[in-house]
LONU-189302 format. One line per 5 residues: their letters; for each residue y, x, z of N, C-alpha, C. Coordinates in pm, whole numbers, always signed. Last residue first. Layout:
A> Y:X:Z:Y:X:Z:Y:X:Z; ... .
//
This chain:
XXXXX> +5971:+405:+5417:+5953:+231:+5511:+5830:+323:+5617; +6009:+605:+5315:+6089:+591:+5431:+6059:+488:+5487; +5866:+594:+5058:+5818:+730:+5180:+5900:+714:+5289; +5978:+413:+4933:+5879:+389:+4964:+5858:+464:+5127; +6265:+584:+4896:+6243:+467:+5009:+6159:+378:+5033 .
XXXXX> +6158:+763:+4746:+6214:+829:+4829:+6188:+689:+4935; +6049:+648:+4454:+5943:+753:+4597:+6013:+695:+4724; +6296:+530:+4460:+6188:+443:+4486:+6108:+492:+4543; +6451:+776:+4354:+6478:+673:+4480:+6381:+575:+4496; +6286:+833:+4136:+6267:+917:+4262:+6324:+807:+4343 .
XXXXX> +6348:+583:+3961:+6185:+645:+4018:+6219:+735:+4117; +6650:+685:+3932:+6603:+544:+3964:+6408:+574:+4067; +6612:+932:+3816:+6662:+920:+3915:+6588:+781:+3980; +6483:+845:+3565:+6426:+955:+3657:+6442:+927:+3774; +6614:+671:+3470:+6511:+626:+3470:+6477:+684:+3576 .
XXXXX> +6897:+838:+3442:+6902:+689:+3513:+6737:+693:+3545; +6799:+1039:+3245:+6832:+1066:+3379:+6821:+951:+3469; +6768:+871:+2993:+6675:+873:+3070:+6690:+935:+3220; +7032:+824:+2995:+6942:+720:+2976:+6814:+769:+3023; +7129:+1113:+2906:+7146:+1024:+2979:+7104:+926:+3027 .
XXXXX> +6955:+1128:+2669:+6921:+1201:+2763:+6966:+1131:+2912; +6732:+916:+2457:+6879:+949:+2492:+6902:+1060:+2652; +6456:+856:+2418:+6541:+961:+2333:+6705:+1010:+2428; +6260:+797:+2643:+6356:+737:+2628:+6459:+878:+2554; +6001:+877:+2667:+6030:+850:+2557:+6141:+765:+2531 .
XXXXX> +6023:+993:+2965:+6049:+1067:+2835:+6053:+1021:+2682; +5973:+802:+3105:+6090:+791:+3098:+6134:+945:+2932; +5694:+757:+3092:+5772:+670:+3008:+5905:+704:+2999; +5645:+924:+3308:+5606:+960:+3144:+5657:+836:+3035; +5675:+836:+3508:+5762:+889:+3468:+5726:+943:+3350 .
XXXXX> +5626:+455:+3583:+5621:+576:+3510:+5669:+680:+3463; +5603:+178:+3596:+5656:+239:+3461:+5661:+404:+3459; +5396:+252:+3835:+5386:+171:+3759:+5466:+182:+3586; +5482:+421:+4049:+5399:+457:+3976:+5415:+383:+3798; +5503:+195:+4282:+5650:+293:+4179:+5601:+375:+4110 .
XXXXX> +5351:-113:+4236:+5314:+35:+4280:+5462:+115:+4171; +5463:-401:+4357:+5471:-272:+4254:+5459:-165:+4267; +5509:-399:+4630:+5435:-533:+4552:+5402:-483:+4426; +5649:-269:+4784:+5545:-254:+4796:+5437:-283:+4658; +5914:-303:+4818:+5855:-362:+4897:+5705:-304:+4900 .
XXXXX> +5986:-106:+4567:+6045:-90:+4692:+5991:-183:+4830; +5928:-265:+4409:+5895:-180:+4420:+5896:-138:+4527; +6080:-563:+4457:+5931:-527:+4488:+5888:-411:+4494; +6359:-380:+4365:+6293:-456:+4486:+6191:-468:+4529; +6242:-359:+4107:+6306:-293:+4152:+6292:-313:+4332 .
XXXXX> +6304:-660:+4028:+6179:-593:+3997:+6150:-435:+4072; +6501:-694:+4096:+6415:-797:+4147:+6249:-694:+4125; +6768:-454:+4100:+6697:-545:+4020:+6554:-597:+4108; +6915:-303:+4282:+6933:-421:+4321:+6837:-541:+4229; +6871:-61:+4167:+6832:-49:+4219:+6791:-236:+4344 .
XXXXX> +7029:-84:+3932:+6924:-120:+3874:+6873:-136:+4058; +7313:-17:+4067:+7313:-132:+4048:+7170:-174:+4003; +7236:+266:+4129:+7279:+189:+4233:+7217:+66:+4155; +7182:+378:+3846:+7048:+363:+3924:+7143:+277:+4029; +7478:+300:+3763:+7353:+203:+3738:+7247:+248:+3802 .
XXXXX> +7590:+500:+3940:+7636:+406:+3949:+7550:+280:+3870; +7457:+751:+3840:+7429:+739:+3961:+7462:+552:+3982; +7564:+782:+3585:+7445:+714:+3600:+7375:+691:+3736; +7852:+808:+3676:+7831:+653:+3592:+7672:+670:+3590; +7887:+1069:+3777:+7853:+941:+3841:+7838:+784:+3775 .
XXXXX> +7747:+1216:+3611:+7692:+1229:+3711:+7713:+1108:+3785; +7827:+1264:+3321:+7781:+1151:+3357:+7733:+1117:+3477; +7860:+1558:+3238:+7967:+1430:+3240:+7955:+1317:+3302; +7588:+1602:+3218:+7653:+1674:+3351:+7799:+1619:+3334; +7522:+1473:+3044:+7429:+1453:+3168:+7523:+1489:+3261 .
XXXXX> +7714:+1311:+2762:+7626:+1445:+2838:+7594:+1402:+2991; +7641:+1000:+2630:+7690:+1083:+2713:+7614:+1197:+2746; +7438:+890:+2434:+7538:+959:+2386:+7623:+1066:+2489; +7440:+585:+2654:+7437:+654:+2510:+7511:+742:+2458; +7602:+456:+2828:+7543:+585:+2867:+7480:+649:+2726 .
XXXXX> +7611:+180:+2764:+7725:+210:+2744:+7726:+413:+2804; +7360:+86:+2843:+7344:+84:+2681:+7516:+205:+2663; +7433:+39:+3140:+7296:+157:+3052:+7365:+161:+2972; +7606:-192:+3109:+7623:+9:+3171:+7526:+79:+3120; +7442:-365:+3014:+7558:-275:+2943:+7598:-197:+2969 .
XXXXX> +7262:-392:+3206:+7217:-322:+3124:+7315:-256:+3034; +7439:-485:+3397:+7350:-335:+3483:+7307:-276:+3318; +7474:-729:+3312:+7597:-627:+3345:+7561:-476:+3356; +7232:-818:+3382:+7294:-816:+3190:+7426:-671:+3198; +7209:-869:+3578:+7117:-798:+3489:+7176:-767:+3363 .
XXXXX> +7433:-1053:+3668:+7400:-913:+3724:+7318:-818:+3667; +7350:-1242:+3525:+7446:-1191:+3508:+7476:-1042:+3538; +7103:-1320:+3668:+7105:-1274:+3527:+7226:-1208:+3484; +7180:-1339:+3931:+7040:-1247:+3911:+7105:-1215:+3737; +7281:-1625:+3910:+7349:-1471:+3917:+7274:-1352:+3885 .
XXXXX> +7077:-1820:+3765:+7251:-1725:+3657:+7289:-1614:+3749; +6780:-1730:+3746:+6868:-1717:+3832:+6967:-1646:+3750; +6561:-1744:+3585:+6613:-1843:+3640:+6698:-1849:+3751; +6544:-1457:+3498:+6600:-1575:+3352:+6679:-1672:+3450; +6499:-1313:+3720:+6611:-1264:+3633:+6658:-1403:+3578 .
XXXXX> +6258:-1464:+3787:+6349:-1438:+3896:+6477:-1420:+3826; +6076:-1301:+3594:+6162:-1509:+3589:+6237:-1488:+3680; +6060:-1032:+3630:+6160:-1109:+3517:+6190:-1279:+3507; +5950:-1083:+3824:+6052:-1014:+3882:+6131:-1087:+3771; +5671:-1198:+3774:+5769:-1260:+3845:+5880:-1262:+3865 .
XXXXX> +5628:-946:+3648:+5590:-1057:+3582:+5744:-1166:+3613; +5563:-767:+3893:+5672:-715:+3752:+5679:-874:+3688; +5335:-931:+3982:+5487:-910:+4052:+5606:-872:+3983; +5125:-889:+3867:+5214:-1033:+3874:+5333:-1008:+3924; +5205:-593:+3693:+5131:-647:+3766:+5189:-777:+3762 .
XXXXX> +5021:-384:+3423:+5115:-465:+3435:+5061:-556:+3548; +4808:-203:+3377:+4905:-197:+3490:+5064:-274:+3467; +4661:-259:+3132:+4602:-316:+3258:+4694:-230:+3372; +4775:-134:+2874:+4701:-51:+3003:+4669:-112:+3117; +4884:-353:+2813:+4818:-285:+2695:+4713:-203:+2806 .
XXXXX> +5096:-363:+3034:+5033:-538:+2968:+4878:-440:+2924; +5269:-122:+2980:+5216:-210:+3087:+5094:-275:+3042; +5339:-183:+2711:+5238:-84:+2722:+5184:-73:+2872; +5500:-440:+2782:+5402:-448:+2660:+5292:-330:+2721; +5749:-326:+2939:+5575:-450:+2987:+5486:-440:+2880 .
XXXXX> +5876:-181:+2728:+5747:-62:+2848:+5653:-219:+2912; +5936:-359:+2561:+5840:-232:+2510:+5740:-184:+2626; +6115:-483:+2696:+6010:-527:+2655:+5871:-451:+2644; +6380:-244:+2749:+6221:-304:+2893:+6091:-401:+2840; +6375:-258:+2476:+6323:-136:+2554:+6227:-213:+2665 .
XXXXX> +6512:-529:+2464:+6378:-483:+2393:+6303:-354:+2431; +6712:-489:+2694:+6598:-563:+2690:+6480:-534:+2574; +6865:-289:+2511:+6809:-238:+2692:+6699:-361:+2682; +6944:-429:+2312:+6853:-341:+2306:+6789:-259:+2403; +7091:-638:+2487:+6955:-716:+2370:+6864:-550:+2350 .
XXXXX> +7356:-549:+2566:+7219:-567:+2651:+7104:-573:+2570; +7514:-594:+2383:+7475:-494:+2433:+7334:-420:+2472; +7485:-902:+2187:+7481:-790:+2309:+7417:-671:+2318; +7357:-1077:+1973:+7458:-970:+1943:+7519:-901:+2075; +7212:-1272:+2244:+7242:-1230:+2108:+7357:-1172:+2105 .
XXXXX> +7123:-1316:+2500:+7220:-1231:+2453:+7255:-1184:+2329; +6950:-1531:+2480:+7092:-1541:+2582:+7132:-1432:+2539; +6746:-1466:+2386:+6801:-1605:+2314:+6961:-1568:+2357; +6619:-1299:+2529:+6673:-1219:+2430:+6776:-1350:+2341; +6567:-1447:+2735:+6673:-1402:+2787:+6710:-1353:+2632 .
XXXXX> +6374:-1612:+2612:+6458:-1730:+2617:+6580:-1596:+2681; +6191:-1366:+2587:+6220:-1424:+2474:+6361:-1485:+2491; +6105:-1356:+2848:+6154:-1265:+2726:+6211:-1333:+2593; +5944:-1606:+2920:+6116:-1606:+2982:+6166:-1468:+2921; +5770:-1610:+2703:+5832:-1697:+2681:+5976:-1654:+2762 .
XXXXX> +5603:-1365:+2805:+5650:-1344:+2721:+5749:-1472:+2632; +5570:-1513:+3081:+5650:-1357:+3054:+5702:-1369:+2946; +5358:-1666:+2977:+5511:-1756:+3055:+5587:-1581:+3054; +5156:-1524:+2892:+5285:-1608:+2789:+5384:-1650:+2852; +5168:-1153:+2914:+5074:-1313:+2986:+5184:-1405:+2935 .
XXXXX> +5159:-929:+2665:+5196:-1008:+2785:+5179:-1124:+2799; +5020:-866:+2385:+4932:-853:+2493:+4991:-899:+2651; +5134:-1076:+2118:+5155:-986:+2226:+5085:-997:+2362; +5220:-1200:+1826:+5099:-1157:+1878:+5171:-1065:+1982; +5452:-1474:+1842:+5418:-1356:+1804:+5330:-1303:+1888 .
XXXXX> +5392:-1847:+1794:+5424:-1711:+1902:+5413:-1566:+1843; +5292:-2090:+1671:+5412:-1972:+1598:+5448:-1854:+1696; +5062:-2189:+1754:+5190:-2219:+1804:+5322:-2123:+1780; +4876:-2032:+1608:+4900:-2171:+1572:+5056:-2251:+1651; +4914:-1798:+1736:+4983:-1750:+1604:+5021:-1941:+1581 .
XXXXX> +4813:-1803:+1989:+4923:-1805:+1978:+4990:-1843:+1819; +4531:-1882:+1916:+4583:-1996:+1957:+4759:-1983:+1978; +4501:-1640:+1837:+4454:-1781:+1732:+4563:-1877:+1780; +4501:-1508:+2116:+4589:-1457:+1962:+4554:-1577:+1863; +4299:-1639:+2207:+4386:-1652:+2306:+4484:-1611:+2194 .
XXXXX> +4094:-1591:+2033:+4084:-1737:+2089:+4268:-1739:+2163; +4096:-1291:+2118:+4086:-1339:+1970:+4119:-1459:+1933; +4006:-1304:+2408:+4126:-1229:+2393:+4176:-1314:+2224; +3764:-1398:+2366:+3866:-1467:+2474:+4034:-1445:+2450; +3626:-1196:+2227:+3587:-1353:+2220:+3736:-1443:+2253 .
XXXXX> +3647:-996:+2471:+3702:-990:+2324:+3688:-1133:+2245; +3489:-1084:+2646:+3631:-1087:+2655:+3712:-1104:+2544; +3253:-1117:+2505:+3320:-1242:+2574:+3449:-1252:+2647; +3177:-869:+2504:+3212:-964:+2379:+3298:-1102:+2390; +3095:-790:+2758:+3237:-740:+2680:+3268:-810:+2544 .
XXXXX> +2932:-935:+2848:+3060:-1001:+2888:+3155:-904:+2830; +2705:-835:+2605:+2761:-987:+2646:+2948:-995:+2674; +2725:-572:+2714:+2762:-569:+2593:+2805:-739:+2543; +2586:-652:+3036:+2769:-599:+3003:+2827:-605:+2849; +2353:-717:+2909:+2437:-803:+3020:+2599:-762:+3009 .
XXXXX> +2231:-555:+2799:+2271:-609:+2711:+2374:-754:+2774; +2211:-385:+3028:+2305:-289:+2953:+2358:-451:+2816; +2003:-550:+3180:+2185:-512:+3236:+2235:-430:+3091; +1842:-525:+2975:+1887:-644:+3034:+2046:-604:+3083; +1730:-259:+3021:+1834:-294:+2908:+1878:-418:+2909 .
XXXXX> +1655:-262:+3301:+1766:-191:+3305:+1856:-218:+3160; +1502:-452:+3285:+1548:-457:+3411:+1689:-434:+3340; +1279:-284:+3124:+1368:-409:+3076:+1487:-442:+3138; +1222:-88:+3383:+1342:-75:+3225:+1354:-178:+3143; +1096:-255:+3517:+1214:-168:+3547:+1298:-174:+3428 .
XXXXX> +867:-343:+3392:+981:-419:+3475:+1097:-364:+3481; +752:-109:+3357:+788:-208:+3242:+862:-281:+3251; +759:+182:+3374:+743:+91:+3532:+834:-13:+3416; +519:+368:+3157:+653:+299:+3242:+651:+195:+3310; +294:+404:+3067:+348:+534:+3177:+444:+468:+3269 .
XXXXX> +211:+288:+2854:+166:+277:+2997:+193:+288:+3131; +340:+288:+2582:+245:+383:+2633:+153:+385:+2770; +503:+129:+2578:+361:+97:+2517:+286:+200:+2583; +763:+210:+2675:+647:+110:+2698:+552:+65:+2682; +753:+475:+2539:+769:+474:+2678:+723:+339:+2704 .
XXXXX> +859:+331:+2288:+719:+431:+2271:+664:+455:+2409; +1097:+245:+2341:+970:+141:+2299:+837:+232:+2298; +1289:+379:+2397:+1201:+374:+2492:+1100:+291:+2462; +1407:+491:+2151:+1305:+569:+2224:+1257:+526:+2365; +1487:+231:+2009:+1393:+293:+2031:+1314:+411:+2132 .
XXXXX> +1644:+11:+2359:+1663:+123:+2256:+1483:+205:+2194; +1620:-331:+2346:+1511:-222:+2361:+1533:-133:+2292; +1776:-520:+2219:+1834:-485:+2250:+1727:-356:+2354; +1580:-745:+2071:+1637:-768:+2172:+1687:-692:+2273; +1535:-559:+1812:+1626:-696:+1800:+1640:-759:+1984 .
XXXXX> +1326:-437:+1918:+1465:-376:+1903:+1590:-491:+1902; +1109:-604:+1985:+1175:-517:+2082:+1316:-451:+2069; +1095:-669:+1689:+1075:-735:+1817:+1192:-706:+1930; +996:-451:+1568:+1132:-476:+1508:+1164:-571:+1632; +812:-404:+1695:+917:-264:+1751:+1003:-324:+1727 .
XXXXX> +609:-572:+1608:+667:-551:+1759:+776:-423:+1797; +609:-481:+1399:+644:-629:+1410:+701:-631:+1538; +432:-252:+1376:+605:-279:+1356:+637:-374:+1389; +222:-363:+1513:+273:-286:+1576:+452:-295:+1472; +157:-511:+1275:+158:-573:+1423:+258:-503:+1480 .
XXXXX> +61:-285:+1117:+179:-432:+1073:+227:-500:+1221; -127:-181:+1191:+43:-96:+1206:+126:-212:+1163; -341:-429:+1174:-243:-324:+1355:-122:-261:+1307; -361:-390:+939:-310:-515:+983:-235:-451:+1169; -269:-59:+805:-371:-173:+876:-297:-291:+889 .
XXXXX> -224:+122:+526:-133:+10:+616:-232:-63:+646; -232:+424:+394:-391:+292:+399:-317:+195:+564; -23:+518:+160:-76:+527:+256:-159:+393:+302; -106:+690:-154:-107:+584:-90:-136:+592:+13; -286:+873:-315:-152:+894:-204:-73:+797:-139 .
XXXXX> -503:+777:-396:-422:+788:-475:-247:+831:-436; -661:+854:-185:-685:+934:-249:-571:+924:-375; -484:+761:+123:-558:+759:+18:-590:+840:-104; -369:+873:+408:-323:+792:+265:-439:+808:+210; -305:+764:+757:-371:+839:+647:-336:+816:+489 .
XXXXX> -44:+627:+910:-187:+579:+870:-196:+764:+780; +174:+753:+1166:+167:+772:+1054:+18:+752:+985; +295:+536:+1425:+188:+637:+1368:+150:+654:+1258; +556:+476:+1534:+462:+426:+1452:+418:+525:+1387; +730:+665:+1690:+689:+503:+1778:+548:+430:+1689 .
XXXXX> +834:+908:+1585:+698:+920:+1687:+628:+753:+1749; +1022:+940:+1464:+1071:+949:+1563:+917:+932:+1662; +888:+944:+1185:+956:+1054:+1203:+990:+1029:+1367; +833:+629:+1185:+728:+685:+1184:+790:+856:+1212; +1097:+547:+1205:+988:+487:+1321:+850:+613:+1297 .
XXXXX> +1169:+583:+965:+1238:+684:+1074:+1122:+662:+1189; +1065:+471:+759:+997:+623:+767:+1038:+680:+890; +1134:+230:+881:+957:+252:+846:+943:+440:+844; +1363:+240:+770:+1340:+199:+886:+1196:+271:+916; +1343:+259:+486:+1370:+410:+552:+1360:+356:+757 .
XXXXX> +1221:-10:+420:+1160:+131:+409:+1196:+240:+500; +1326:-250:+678:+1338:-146:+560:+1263:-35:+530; +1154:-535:+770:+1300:-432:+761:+1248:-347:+631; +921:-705:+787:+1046:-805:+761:+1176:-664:+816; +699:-608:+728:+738:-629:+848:+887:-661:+883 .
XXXXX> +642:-663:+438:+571:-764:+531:+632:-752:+667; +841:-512:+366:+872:-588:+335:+775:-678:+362; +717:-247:+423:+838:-259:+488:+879:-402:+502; +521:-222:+294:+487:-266:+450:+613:-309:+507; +658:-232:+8:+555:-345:+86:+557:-357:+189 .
XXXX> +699:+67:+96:+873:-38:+78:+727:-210:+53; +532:+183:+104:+542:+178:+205:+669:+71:+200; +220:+58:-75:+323:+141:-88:+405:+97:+50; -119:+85:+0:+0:+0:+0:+124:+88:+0 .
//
């Protein structure tokens, strides 16, 4: 019997057939005088049962380890059970996540990894400042919840901090004001700027979000001082720096 036949009674592929037989699980028959190899009804079986075993997630090299006797049979099902247990609930995130982007795009939302009431009171503040100042300090702070959000260290509390902002006119006013001082640090030298960026870390330091830090509720870890380097502007990022050390500083003092 030619071997793309056996292949095609044991419902896979030839080169399937030659690897099974190269990796040691199916025993290579004898051939015949016309070089043909002599396919029993057993090696048919026996593939039948590897293709079996594989299709339910039984890496080959341990199918040879179960037949053989040696293995504690329970066990290692045991064990690809759990492995096909996690490959499950990781599909079923991804499942969830795909369902959760479907269901934004049908409600015209733009695709984004922040939790939606966030990414709705973002939105309704970027509504409030058109042609402002502010609008590009807010797409920045967008940016860093996003890679937040992206890295599973976005917390409820950062979350909260920004409705706190939308639904509160003073909170917001005060936010908006703090950011045009940023945006209005563009461009400045560092050592010109000693006290206008001292004077927004003050005023960021009053932000909600900022606060929690400082309570606790936000690890000051959280944005990061490796974020503050991809803030191009130099000035602008001094604020960031500074801002994060005073947060060490009056964590390490409560």
């Amino acid at each position: 019997m030619k071997i793309t036949e056996f292949a095609k009674a044991g419902r896979t592929t030839a080169r399937a057939v030659r690897h099974y037989h190269q990796i040691g699980i199916l025993p290579e028959p004898a051939r015949r005088a016309n070089g043909y190899r002599e396919y029993t009804l057993a090696d048919l079986a026996r593939l039948l049962r590897i293709t079996w075993l594989a299709r339910a997630g039984v890496p080959l090299r341990q199918i040879a380890t179960l037949d053989s006797g040696d293995a504690d049979t329970k066990r290692e099902l045991e064990e690809v059970a759990a492995a096909v247990a996690a490959e499950r609930d990781r599909l079923t995130r991804q499942y969830d996540a795909l369902s959760a982007m479907i269901e934004a795009t049908e409600r015209g939302r733009p695709l984004t990894a922040l939790p939606p009431e966030l990414a709705k009171t973002l939105d309704r503040l970027a509504e409030q400042i058109a042609d402002d100042p502010a609008r590009r300090v807010l797409h920045s702070d967008r940016d860093m919840l996003e890679v937040l959000a992206l890295t599973g260290e976005l917390s409820p509390a950062m979350a909260q901090a920004y409705q706190q902002v939308a639904d509160d006119p003073d909170e917001l006013r005060s936010t908006l004001a703090t950011a045009r001082a940023f945006a209005a640090l563009e461009g400045q030298r560092v050592v010109d700027a000693h006290e206008r960026i001292d004077e927004v870390v003050d005023r960021l330091l009053a932000h909600p979000a900022v606060l929690q830090m400082l309570a606790g509720d936000i690890p000051p870890e959280a944005p990061g001082e490796d974020s503050a380097f991809f803030i191009p502007d130099p000035a602008q990022r001094e604020v960031v720096l500074r801002l994060l050390a005073r947060v060490r500083d009056g964590r390490q003092a409560r």
